[in-house]
N, C-alpha and C positions, 0 to 999 in steps of 0.2 A: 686225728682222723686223716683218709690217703682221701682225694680229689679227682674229678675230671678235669685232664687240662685242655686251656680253652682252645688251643693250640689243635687238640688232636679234636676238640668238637669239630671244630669249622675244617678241618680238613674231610673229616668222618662224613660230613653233612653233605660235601660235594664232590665225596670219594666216587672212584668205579662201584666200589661196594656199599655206597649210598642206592645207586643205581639199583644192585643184583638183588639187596635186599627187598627192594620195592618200595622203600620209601616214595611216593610218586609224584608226579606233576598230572595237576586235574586235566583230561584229554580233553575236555569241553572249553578251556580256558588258554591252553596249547598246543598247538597243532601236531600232529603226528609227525609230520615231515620236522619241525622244530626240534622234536624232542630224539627223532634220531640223530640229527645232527649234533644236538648238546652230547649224547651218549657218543658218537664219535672223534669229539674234543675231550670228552672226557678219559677215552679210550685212547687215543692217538697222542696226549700228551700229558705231563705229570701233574697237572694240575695244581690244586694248591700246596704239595709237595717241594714246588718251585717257587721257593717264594720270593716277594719281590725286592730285588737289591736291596733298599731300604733296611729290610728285616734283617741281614748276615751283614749289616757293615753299621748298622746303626749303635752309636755310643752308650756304654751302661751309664745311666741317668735313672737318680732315682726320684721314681714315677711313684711312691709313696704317696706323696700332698693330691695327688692328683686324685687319686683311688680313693683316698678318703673323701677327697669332695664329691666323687660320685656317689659312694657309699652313703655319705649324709644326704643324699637325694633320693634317695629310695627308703619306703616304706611297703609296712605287710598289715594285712587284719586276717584275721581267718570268722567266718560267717558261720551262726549261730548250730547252721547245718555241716560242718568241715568243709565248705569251699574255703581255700585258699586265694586269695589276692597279694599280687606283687607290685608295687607300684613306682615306677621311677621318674621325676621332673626333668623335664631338659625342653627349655623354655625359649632355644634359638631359632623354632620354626613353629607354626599354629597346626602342627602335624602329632599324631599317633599312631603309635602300632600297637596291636593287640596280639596278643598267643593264650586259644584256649590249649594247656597242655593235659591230654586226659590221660595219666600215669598207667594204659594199659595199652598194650601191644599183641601181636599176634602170638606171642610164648604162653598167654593166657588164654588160647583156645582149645578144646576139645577134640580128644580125638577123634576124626571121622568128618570134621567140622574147618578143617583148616580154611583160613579164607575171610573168618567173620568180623574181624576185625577190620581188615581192609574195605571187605562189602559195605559196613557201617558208614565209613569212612565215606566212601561214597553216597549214601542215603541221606547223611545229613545234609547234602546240601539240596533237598529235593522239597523240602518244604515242613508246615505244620498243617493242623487246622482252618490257618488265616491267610499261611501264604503258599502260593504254589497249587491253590484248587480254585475254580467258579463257584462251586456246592458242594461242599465237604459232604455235606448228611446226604446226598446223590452219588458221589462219590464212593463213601465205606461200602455200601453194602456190593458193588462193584469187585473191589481188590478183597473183601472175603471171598466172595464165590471164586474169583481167581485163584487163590490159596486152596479153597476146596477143590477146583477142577484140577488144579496140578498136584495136588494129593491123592488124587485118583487115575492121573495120566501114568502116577510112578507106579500104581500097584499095575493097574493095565498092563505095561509098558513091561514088568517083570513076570507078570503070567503069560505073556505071550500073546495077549486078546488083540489083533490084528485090527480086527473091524472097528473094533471100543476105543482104542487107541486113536485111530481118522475122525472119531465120530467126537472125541471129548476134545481132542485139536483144534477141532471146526468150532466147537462151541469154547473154545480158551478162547484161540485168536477174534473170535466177537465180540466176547465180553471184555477184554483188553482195546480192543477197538472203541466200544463204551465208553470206558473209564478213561482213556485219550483224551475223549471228549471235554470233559473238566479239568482238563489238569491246565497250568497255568506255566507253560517252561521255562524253567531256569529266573522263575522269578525271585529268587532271593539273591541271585547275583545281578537280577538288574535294580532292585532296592539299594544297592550296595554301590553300584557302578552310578547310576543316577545323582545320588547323596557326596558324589567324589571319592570312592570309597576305592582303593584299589590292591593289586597282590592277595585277590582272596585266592584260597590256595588252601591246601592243606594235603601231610603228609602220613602214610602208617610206617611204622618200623615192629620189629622183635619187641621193643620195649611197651613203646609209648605211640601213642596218635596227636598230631598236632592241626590246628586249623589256629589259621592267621591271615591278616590286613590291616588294611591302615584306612585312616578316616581323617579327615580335617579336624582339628581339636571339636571347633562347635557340633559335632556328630555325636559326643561321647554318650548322649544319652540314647540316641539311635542306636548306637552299636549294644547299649545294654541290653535296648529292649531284641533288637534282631538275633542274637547271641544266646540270652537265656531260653529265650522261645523257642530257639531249633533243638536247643537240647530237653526243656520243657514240657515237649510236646511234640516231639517229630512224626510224621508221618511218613513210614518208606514205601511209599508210592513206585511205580514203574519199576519194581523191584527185577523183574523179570528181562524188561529192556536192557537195565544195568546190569544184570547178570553177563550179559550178550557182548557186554562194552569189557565187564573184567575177564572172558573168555579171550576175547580176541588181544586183551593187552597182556594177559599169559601167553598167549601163542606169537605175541611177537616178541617177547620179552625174555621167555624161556624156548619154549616148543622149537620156537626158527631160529631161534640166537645160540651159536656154538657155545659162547662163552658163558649166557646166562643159564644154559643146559650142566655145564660144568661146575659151576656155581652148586645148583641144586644137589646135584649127585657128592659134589663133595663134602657139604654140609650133613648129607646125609650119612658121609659115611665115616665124618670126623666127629660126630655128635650125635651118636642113634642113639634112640629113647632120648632127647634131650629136647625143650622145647625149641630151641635153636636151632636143632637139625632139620626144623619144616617151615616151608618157605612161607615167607608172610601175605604173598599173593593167593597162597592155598592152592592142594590139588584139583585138577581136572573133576575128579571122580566127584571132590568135596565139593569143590562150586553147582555144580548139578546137579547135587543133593540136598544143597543151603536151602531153608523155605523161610519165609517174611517171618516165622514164629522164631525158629532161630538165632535170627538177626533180633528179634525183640528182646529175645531173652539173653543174649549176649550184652545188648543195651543196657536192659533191668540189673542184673548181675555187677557190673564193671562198669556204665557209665551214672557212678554214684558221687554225690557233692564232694564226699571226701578223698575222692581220686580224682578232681579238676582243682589244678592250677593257675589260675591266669595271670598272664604279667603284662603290662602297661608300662607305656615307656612312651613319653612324648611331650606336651605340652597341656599339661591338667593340673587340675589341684586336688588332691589325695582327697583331702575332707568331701568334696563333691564326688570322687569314684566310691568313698564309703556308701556316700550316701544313696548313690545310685544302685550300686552293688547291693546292698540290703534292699532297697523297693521291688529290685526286678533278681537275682539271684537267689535273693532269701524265699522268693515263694519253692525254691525245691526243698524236699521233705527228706530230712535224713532220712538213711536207711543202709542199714549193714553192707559193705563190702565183702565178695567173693572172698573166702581164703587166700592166703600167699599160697604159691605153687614152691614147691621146693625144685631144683633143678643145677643140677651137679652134674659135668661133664664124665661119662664114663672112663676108666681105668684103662689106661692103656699098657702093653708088654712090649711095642715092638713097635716101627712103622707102619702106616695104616696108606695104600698106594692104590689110585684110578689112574686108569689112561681110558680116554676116548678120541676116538679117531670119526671127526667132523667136517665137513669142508669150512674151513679156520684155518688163519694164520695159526703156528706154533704158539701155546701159552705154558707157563711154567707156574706152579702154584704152592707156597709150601704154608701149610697152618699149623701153629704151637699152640698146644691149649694153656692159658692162660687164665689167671682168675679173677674175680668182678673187682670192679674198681672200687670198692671198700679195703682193696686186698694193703698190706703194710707198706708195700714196694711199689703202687699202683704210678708214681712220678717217676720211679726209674723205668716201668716201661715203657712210659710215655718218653722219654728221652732215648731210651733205645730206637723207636720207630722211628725218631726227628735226627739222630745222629746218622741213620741208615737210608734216610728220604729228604733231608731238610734244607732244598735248595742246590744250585747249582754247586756246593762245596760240599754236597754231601759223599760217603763212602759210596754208596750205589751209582750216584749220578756218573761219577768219576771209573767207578771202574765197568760198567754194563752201559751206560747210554756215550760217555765219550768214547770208550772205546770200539760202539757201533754194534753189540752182542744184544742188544734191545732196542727197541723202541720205544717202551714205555717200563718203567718198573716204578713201584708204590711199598708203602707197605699199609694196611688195617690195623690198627695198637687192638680195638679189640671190636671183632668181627662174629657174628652178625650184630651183636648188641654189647652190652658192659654190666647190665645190671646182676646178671649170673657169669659164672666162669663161661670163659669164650674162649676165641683165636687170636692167637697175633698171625695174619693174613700177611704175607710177602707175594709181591704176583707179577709175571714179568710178561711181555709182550716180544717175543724171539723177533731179531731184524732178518733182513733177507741176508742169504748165504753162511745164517750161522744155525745152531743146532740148539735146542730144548738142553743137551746133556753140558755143551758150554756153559749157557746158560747159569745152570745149574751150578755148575764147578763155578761160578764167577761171586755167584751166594753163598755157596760154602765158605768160600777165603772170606770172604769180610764177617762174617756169622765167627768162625774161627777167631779173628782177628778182636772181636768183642770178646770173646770167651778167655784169651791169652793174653793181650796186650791191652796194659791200660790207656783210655781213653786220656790226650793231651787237654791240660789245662785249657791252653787254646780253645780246642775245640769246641771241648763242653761247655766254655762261655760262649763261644757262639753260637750255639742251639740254646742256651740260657738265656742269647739276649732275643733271639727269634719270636721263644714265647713271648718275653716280653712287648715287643712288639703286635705280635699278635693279638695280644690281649689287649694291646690301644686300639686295634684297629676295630673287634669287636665292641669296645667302647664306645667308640664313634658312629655306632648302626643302631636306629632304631631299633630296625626289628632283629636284630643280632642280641640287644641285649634283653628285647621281649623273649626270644627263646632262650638264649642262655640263664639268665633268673629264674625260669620254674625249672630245667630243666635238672638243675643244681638242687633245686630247692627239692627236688623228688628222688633225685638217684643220691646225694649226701645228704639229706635232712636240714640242711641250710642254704640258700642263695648266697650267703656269705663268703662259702665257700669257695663259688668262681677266684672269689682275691686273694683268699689263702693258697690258694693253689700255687702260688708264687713263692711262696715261703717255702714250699714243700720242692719245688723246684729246684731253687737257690740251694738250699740243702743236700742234693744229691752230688754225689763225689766218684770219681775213678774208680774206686775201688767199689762201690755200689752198683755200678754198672757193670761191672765185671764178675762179681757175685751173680746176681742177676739174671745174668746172659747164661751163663755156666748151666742155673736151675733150669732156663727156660727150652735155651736151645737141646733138648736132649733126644734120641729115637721115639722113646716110647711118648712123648707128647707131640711128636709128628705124623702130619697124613700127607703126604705131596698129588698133586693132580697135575696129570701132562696131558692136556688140549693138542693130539697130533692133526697134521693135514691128512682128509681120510684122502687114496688113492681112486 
């Protein structure tokens, strides 16, 4: 079996193209102003790409003994209904992390519908029945009539009815005024903040949706009961308000942002008819056509026992998260899973090429379609990205950022998501007084330079020992290896796999990487995007 290496997780996770995808940071939990600034560190410099000394000078030692003894610390059960638990000890602090990882992402929504996953995303932390209302049974019949009136505002609103239109307005914004009344905000993150509970958070991607925090060990039963209830039973309340929150974090994310505009168009035009090719925040048109029934039925669909993963990683005892996990997990009711979607990047003959002209710095963009990490070769791409980004000794660093022809350059192993054939994403950030078309010429030669010249023993051990390293460092993270364990555990069929992956690693050779490169790098599985300064 080929692997995710950990290597490209944790860089994927706090890529640019972590960013474009919309993987998100909760806006109610980070400030706006914060979160540009992280997207302009993210943007203005290489981020985990660069990794730290340690990693390119650190000794091959083998880290065997080690992995086992974490391995012997982790356990699994899967619950009567197919939820899966992952469970790992590490007993040096009275601390936990949690990761619900729910195995579906925004490639699994419908057309016409884009959005719903992310929308969800945000719903859930809005409450149930018990938390988050005054008088729930005062309440529902409120957020129906809301659903009725803006079911009526959209046919209005397309026949042209002027007056009907003012008039069902007046009577939405009332009745949303009402149902204000009861609602109780943001009280599952102060349940949680209260209890010491912190990093509640949670992310959507193309693939998957993650929500995660941490809790004081003596919480674990808290977190059960908080955790199964929001998915138990969620109520998406202020659906309407939240719509208004993910309008304006498209319009600042895409709409205003040169780069995140480029992003979406290229996607779109390296990947049409793919679910990849649509962006996980959803269109304009879709979000303000989403309705609360929607979102329910995307829930019902897709958020089923046998498509959550949780992993646990902290200071507990396994027999107690069984035991818990069956009282408050097990009251979900199996129930069939959506279909797998099929999704295969289309056939290409030829280069596929955008230029927009933005007021932006010059960007340089070139996407290889590449295929999902099940694929036989899936470690030699991942060492292609890490020999062309992996630190200050890398090819790129050395020849586009010391010699001052960028700013920033990265590369994506596989962009927007891995679990279907994707991109290998290269993306450069042009410096003042040089050109897109240098640029350019500066990725070719080292693209060439893979494709004809074998990669030195050297070298390849030193992206060899980087992983390595990397992979202690995600070791040493609570919540690194709460996500990394399910995340494994869904996209390879095993969490074991995280340490295999090392094996698969180690295995890769000069000549594999040169085969490889030959396949990947070719016209007809390229799209380039050029981000010009508009005049």
């Amino acid at each position: 079996m080929h692997y995710l290496n950990p290597l490209a997780a944790h860089r994927q996770a706090r890529s640019l193209c972590h960013l474009f995808r919309l993987d998100r940071f909760r806006l109610d939990r980070v400030s706006w102003h914060r979160l540009v600034a992280l997207l302009l560190a993210f943007v203005l410099s290489l981020g985990l790409s660069q990794q730290p000394a340690f990693a390119q000078t650190a000794p091959e030692v083998d880290i065997q003994p080690y992995i086992d003894g974490v391995v012997n610390r982790i356990t699994e059960f899967t619950l009567d209904n197919g939820m899966t638990f992952i469970v790992m000890e590490r007993h040096q602090a009275p601390v936990v992390s949690f990761m619900t990882y729910v195995n579906i992402g925004s490639a699994y929504e419908q057309e016409g519908k884009t959005g719903a996953a992310h929308f969800l995303e945000h719903l859930a932390f809005k409450g149930t029945t018990q938390i988050g209302t005054l008088d729930y049974q005062a309440e529902q019949p409120l957020l129906d009539r809301l659903d009725t009136l803006f079911t009526q505002l959209q046919a209005a609103q397309t026949a042209g009815q002027t007056e009907e239109v003012v008039k069902l307005q007046e009577e939405f914004d009332t009745v949303k005024s009402e149902a204000a009344q009861y609602i109780k905000q943001n009280e599952f993150g102060q349940i949680v903040e209260q209890a010491g509970g912190v990093g509640l958070n949670a992310t959507t991607s193309a693939d998957a949706t993650r929500y995660f925090y941490s809790f004081p060990s003596n919480k674990l039963e808290l977190w059960m009961s908080l955790e199964s209830e929001r998915f138990l039973a969620p109520v998406f309340r202020e659906f309407y308000e939240e719509r208004d929150v993910i309008l304006e974090e498209r319009r600042a994310r895409t709409d205003n942002s040169p780069i995140g505009k480029m992003i979406e168009v290229f996607l779109e035009t390296a990947l049409p008819g793919h679910p990849y090719g649509r962006p996980v925040i959803g269109y304009e048109a879709d979000l303000l056509s989403l309705t609360r029934q929607d979102i329910q039925e995307f829930y019902e669909a897709h958020y089923t026992p046998d498509n959550i993963i949780i992993g646990i990683v902290g200071d507990v005892d396994p027999n107690q998260v069984k035991e818990f996990a069956e009282a408050y997990f097990g009251r979900y009711q199996a129930r069939s899973s959506a279909p797998e979607i099929e999704a295969t990047a289309p056939t290409q003959t030829e280069p596929n090429e955008i230029v927009l002209e933005l007021p932006s710095e010059p960007w340089y963009l070139e996407g290889y379609q590449r295929p999902a990490i099940t694929a036989p070769d899936n470690a030699v791409y991942q060492m292609i990205a890490s020999l062309l980004v992996g630190g200050r000794t890398s090819r790129l660093y050395k020849s586009m950022i010391e010699q001052q022809l960028a700013l920033n350059v990265d590369v994506s192993n596989s962009f927007p998501g891995d679990r279907y054939s994707n991109l290998m994403l290269l993306y450069a950030l042009t410096a003042p007084n040089h050109t897109i078309e240098e640029v350019a010429t500066a990725l070719d030669t080292e693209i060439q330079r893979l494709k004809t010249e074998p990669v030195s023993a050297e070298e390849l051990d030193r992206v060899k020992t980087q992983t390595r390293a990397s992979l202690l460092q995600a070791l040493a993270s609570n919540q690194g290896m709460a996500s990394l364990l399910p995340e494994y555990e869904a996209k390879t069929g095993s969490w074991r796999n995280l340490f295999e992956e090392l094996k698969e690693i180690d295995a890769v050779t000069a000549e594999d990487v040169q085969r490889v490169a030959q396949e990947l790098f070719q016209p007809q599985n390229l799209t380039i995007g050029k981000l010009l300064t508009a005049n």
